[in-house]
Every structure is written in C-alpha cells, then in structure tokens.
C-alpha positions in Angstrom: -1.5 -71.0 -5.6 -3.3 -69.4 -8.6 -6.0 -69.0 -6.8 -4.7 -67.5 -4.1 -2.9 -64.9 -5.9 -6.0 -63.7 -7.4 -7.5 -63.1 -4.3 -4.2 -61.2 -2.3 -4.9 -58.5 -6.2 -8.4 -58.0 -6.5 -8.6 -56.2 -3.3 -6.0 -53.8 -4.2 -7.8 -53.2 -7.8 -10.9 -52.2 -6.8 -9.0 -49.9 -4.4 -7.4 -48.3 -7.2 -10.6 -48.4 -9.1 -12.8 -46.4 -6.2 -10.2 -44.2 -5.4 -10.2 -43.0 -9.4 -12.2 -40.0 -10.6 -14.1 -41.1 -13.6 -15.4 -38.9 -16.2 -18.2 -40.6 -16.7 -21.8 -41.0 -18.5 -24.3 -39.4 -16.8 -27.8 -41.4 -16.3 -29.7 -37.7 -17.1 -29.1 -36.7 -20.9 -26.2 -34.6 -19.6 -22.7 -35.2 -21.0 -20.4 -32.5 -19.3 -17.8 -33.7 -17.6 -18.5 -35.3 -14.3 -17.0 -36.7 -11.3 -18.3 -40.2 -10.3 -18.9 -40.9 -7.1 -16.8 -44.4 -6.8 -17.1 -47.3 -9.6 -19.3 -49.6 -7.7 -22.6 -47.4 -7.4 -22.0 -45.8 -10.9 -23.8 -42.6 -9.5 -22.7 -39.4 -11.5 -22.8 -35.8 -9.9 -23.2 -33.2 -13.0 -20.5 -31.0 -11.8 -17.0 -30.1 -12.8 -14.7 -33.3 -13.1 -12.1 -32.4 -10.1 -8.6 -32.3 -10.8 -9.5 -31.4 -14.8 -7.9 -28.1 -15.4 -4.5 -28.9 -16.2 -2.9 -27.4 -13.2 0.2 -29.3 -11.3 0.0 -32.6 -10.5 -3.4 -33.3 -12.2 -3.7 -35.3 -15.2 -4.5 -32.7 -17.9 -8.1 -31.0 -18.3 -11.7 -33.0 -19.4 -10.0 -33.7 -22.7 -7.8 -36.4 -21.2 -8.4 -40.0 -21.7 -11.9 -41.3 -21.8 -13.5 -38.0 -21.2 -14.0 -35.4 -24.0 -12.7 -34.0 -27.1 -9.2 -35.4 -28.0 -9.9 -38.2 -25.3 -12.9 -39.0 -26.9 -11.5 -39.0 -30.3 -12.0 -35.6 -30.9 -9.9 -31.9 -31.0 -7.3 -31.0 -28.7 -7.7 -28.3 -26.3 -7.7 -25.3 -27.7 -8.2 -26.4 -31.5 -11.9 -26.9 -31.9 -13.8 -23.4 -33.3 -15.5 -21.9 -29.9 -13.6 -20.3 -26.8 -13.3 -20.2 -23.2 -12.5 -16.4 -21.9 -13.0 -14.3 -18.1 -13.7 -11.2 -17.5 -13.9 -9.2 -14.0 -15.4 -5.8 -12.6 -13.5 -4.1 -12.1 -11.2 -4.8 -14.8 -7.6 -6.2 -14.0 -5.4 -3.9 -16.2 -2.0 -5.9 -17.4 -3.4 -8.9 -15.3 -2.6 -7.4 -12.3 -5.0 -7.3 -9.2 -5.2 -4.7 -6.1 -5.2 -6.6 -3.1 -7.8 -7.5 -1.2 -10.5 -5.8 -4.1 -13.4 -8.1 -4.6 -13.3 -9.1 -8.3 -16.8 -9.7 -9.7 -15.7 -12.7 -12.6 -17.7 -13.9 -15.2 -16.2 -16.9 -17.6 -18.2 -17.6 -21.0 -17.8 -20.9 -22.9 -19.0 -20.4 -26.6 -19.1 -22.5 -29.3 -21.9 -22.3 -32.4 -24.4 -25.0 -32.4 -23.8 -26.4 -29.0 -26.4 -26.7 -26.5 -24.5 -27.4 -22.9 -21.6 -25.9 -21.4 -19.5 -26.4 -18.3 -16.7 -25.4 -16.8 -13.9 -25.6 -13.7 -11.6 -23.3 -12.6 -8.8 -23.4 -9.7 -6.7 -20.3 -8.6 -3.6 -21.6 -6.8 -0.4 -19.8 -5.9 2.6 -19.9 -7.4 4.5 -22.7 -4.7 4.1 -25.3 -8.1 2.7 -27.7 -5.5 1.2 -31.3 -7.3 -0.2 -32.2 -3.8 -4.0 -32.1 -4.6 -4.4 -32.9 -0.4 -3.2 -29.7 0.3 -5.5 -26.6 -0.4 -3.0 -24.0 -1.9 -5.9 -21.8 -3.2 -4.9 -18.2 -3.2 -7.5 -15.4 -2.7 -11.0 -16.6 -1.7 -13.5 -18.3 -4.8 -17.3 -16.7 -3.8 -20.4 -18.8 -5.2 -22.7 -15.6 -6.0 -25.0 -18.0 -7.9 -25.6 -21.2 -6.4 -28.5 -22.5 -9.6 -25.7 -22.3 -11.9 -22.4 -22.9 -9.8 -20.8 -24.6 -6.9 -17.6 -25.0 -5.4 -15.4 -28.3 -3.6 -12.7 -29.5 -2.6 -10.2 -32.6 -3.9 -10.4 -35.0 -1.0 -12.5 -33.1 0.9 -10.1 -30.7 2.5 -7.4 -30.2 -0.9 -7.4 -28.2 -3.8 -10.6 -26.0 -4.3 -12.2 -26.1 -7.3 -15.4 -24.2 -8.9 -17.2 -25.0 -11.4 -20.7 -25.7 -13.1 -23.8 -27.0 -11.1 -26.0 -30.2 -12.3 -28.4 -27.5 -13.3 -26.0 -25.2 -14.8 -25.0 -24.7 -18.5 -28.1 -25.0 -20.3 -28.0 -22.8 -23.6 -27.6 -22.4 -27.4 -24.0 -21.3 -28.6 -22.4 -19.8 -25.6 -23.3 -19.7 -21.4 -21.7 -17.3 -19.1 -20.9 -17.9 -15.1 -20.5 -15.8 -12.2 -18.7 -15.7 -9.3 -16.6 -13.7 -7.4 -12.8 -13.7 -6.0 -11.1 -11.5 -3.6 -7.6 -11.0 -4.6 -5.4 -12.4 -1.5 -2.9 -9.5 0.0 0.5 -11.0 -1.8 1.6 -13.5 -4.0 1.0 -14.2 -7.9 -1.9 -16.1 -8.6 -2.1 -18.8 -11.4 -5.5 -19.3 -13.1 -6.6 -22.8 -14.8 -9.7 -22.2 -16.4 -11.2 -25.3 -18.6 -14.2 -25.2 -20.2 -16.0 -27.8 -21.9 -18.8 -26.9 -25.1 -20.9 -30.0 -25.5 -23.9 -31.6 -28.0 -25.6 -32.8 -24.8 -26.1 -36.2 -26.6 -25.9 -38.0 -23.5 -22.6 -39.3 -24.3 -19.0 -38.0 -23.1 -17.5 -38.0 -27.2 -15.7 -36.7 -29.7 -17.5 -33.6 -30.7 -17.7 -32.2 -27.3 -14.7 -29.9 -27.4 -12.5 -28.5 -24.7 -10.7 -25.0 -23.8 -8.3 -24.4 -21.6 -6.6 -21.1 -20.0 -3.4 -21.0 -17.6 -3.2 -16.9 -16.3 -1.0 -16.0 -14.1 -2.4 -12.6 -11.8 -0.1 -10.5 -10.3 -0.1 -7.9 -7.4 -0.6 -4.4 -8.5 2.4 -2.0 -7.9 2.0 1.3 -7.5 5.2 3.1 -8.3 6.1 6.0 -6.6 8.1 8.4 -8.1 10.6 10.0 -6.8 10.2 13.3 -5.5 12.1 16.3 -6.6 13.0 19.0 -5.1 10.3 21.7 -4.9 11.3 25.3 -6.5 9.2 27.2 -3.9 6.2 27.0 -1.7 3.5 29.2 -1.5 0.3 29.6 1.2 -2.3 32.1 0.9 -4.0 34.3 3.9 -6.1 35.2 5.4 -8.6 32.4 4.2 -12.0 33.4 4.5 -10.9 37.0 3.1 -12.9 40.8 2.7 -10.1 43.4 1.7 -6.8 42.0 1.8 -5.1 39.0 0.6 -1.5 37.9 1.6 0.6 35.2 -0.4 4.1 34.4 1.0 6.6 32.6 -0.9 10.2 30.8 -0.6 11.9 30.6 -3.7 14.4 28.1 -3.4 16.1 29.1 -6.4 16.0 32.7 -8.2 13.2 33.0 -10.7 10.4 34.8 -12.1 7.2 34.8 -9.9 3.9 34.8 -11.3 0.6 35.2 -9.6 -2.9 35.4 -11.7 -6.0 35.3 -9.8 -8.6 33.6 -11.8 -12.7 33.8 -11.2 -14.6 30.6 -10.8 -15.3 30.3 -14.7 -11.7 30.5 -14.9 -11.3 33.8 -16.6 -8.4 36.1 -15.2 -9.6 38.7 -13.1 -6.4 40.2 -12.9 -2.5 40.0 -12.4 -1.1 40.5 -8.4 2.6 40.3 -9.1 4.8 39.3 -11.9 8.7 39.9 -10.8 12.0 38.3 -10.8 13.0 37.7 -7.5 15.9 36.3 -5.7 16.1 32.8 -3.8 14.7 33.1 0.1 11.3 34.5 1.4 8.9 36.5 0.0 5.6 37.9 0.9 3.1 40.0 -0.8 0.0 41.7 -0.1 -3.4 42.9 -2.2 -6.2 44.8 -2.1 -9.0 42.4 -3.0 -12.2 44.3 -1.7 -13.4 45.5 -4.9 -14.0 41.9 -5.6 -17.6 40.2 -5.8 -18.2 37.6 -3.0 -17.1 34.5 -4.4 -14.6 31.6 -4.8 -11.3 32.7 -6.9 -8.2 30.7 -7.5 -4.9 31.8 -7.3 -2.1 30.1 -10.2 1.2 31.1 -8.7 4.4 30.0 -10.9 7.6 30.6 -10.6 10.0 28.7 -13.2 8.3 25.7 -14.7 6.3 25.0 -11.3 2.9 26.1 -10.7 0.8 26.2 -7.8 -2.8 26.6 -7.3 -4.5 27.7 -4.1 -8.4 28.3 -3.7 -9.7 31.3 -2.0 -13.0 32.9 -0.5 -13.7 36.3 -0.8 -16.5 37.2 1.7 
C-alpha cells in the first residue's frame, strides 16, 4: 500500500514542478532573472522571469523567494541604493496619455558598481484581473530593438510581458531600454515595471537588488470651457483691398468701439474709429489708398473683447 501511494503522488509532483516558473541559474555567467524552461531539462532562457512584476495575481516581482534581492537574502524592493525609472517622447504630462499617440519609452535600471541589468514590464488595464491566461494588455507593447528586448506571453496566449533579451543588459552602473507603446483609445492603464541591477556573478543572490514601479496612466482630457457670450462680431471687406476698407460690426451690448490698424511690424499706422455706440449693427468705411502695398492688421475692441482681422492692401 505504501508503495502504491507513492506512485498515485509523484505523477502529480512533477506536474506541479514543470508547470512552475523557476528563477533559475543560468549555465552562461548571467544571473538576471530567468524563466526556466521546465525542471527536467534545466535549460534557462536569459529573459525576463514571466509573471515577476508584482501585478494581480502574480507572486510578487524577481525579489520573491529563491530569486533575487530579499529572496536571495538580500534588500527588499525598492530599499537597495540604485533605481528603476521610464521616460516617453513625447512626455505624458500628469501621467496622462493622448489616445492612440505612439509613446517612444525608455526605462533605465541604475545602480553604482553593477555590471548587468534587466528588466520586465506589463501594461494591463484596470479590470484587476489575476487570470494570467487571459491577455488584458491595454495599448499595444512595440519591440523597436530586438538585440536588447523581446516580448511574450504567459501561457502562450495570456498576459504580455516585455522585457530584456539574453543579450541585453550588458553595462557598468546603469542600462537603458527602448520600446515603444501606443496608448489604447480608453481606459486607465496600470504600469508594473521591475527592474533588476545585478553583480553578474553567475549566481541569482543577495546583492543583486530589485526595483519596482506600479503607475497608473490615464486618458488625457481636454476640457472645454464654456463659451460665453460674444460682445460683438466683426468682418472686414473687401479682402484683397486698393482704396476702401469696410468693417461692419454687431454690438450686442452698448460700448465703446475701437479700431487701430496696425503695419506688419506692428506699429499703429493709424486710428479708423474710436466711438461709443449703441447695441445692434454697425458698419464703417475708410479710405485706405494712401497705404503702401502690404499686409496690415486690424485690432477691433469694444469693451474688454478684442478682435483681430488680417488684411491685404494691393
């Protein structure tokens, strides 16, 4: 019977044990996080460890359990002296994106004195989902430089993920990344950004320390304010002109109307009509033919409104 029990477990142990992603040892001196390919061939790929950046329904970022910094008996996330931070052309003002604009993102991992850097990044919506099957990217993640970057997915066809390539990372104190994401047309946006500083001593330890970010991205609003009422409106004729220039007017309030017509330099050439006038239509005319050929510009104000029109004199 004891025998037989044995045998009815081990199967589903090593199912549990090829199903979990290890962050393992790599066999290259490479010790950033990495996913291994299932316990039984030990092979490591030198990318991002999926399902590491803290985001719902994963088990923390690389610092968890076995992997690096406080796992590894080292700093928590955050606590160690370096930094994880992202930047994007153009620049998202308030954390707030225009939809559909192609963001051009760079994320740096620094740290003094260490000499490998990695990191993994996920931008998911805002449903709160912990299904990793289910892709619940928002906007669309860009490789724009495959040596240094890739993407994938959790389970094939889940959550996306991008991150660091096997040949990505390589530097002295700090390492930047591109890539690029086009802002979806709706919906807030929740960035987990984790990035990893190592000693590339060919172990996953301690001293290799680990940042994390959670950054929520929201749609840009554009208020628009509410229009007032408009004191008057103005239009200016004929417009090419040679001797005679009209402007007509309706005041919807009584006030003082002011008209100044101004060379291209912006030096007043001379005052057409300064008069208090009652509410309704108005229309004056003037001579204008002693004028050089040229553009002018009218300022028309009457109240605490001003109006500009252009105008060519031929």
């Amino acid at each position: 019977m004891k025998t037989k029990r044995i045998l009815r477990t081990a199967p589903f142990l090593l199912g549990i044990l090829a199903l979990a992603p290890l962050c393992s040892f790599n066999s290259e001196p490479n010790d950033i996080c990495s996913l291994k390919s299932g316990v039984k061939d030990g092979v490591a790929s030198a990318q991002g460890q999926a399902s590491s950046v803290g985001s719902p329904g994963e088990m923390g970022t690389c610092s968890r359990s076995g992997c690096h910094g406080a796992g590894s008996g080292g700093l928590a996330d955050n606590a160690g002296p370096g930094s994880v931070t992202w930047t994007s052309v153009p620049a998202m003002q308030w954390n707030q994106y225009a939809p559909g604009q192609v963001y051009h993102m760079t994320v740096t991992v620094a740290e003094a004195g260490k000499v490998h850097f990695g990191f993994e990044m996920e931008m998911l919506d805002n449903s709160g989902s912990t299904n990793g099957h289910v892709n619940n990217t928002l906007g669309t993640l860009t490789v724009t430089d495959a040596v240094n970057t890739r993407t994938w997915q959790a389970f094939g066809t889940g959550r996306l993920s991008l991150g660091h390539s096997s040949s990505g990372g390589y530097a002295t104190n700090s390492c930047s990344f591109t890539f690029d994401w086009t802002a979806p047309s709706s919906g807030t946006a929740n960035m987990y950004l984790c990035g990893n500083a190592s000693n590339n001593n060919g172990a996953s330890d301690g001293p290799d320390n680990v940042y994390s970010i959670h950054q929520q991205l929201s749609p840009l609003v554009t208020a628009v304010p509410e229009k007032e009422a408009e004191v008057f409106s103005v239009s200016a004729f004929p417009v090419p002109t040679r001797d005679i220039l009209n402007i007509k007017c309706n005041l919807k309030e009584e006030g003082t109307l002011q008209v100044g017509l101004f060379n291209s330099n912006g030096a007043l050439i001379r005052t057409l009509e300064s008069k208090s006038l009652e509410a309704g239509p108005y229309m004056g005319s003037y001579q204008v033919s002693d004028l050089s050929a040229g553009i002018y510009f009218l300022k028309i104000t009457c109240g605490e409104e001003t109006r500009s029109k252009t105008i060519l004199i031929q």
